[in-house]
C-alpha positions as a printed Julia matrix, in Angstrom:
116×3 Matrix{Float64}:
 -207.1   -25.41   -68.1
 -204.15  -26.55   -69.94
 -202.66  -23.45   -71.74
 -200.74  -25.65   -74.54
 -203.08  -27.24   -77.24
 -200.53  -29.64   -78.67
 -202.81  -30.03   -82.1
 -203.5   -26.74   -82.48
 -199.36  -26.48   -81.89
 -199.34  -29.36   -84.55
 -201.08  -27.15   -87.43
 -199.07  -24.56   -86.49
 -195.91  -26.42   -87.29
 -197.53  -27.77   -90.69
 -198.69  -24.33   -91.43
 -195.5   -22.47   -90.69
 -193.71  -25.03   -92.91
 -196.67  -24.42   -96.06
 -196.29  -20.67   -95.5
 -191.84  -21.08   -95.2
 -192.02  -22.64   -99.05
 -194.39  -20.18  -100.37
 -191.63  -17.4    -99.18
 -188.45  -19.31  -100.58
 -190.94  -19.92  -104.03
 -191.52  -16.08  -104.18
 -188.07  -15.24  -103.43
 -186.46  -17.77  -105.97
 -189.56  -16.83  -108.72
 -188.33  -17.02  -111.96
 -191.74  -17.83  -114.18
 -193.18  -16.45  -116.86
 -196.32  -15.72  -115.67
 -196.5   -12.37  -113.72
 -200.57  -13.27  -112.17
 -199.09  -16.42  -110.88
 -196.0   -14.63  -108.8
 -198.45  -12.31  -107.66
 -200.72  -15.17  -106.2
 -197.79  -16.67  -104.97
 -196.84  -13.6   -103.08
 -200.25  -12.41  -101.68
 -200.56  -16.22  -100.44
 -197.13  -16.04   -98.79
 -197.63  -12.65   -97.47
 -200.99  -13.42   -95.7
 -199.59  -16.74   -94.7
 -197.32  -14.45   -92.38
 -199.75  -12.17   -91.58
 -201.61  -14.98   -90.06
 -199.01  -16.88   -88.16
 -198.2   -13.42   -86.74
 -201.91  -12.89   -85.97
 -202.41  -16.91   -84.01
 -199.66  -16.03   -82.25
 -200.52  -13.08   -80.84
 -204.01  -13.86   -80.33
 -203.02  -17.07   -78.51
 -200.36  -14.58   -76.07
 -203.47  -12.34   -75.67
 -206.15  -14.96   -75.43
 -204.63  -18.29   -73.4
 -201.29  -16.84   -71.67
 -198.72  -14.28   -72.61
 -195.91  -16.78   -72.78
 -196.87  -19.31   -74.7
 -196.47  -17.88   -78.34
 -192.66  -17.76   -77.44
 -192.81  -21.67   -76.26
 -194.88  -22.26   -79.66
 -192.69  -20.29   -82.11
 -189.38  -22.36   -80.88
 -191.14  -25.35   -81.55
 -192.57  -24.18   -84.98
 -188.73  -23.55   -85.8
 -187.55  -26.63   -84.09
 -190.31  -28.74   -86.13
 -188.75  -27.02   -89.55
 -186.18  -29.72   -89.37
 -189.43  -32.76   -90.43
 -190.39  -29.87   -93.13
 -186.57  -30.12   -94.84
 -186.73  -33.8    -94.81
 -190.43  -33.95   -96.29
 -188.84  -31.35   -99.12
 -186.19  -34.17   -99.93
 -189.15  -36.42  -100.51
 -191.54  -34.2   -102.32
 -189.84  -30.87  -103.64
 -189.87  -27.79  -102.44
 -191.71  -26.68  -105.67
 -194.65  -29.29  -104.64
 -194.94  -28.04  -100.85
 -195.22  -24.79  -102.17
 -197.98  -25.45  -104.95
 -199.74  -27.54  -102.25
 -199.28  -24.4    -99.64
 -202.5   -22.89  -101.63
 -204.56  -25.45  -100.15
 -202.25  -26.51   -97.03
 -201.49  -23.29   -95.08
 -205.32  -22.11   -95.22
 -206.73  -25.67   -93.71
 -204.02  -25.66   -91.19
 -204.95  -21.87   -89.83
 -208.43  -23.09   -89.9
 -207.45  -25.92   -87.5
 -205.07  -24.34   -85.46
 -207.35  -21.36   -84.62
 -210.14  -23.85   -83.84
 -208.35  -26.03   -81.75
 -206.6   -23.17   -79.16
 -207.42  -23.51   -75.98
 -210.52  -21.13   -74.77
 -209.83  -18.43   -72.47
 -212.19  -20.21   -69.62
């Protein structure tokens, strides 16, 4: 059984970028429209909630260690998400998180290894 699902590690690297812009959006909000930041930081906040959650799961589900081996390369993949926000905008990865980060937990849940 291999215990590292590199695609489901692949969504989790796009996700954790989708949900990183969605935090530095809600922590730099400055618009007018109070419904919107609160979107923005419900979106954010279960963004987190659920990286936390595949993590764990995947430590409880495939082998304890590998959410520690996964979260260093989530943080070592940031470095593609900072030069994708010199293309794009930070504004427009975090707009697009509304779709992104949801699609991505979708396929990185799916694609995790099975327990047997």
């Amino acid at each position: 059984m291999p215990v590292l699902s590199w695609t489901s590690i692949a969504f989790y690297c796009a996700f954790s970028t989708f949900v990183f812009y969605q935090q530095l959006h809600t922590k730099h909000f400055q618009g007018a429209s109070q419904a919107f930041g609160f979107a923005l930081s419900i979106s954010a906040l279960l963004g987190m909630l659920t990286g936390f959650g595949y993590l764990i799961y995947y430590g409880w589900s495939v082998a304890w260690w590998a959410p520690f081996v996964i979260f260093v390369i989530g943080l070592i993949s940031s470095v593609i998400g900072f030069m994708l926000e010199r293309v794009v905008g930070a504004l427009a990865l975090s707009l697009s998180a509304f779709v992104g980060w949801p699609v991505c937990a979708y396929f990185m849940f799916k694609l995790m290894p099975s327990a047997t």
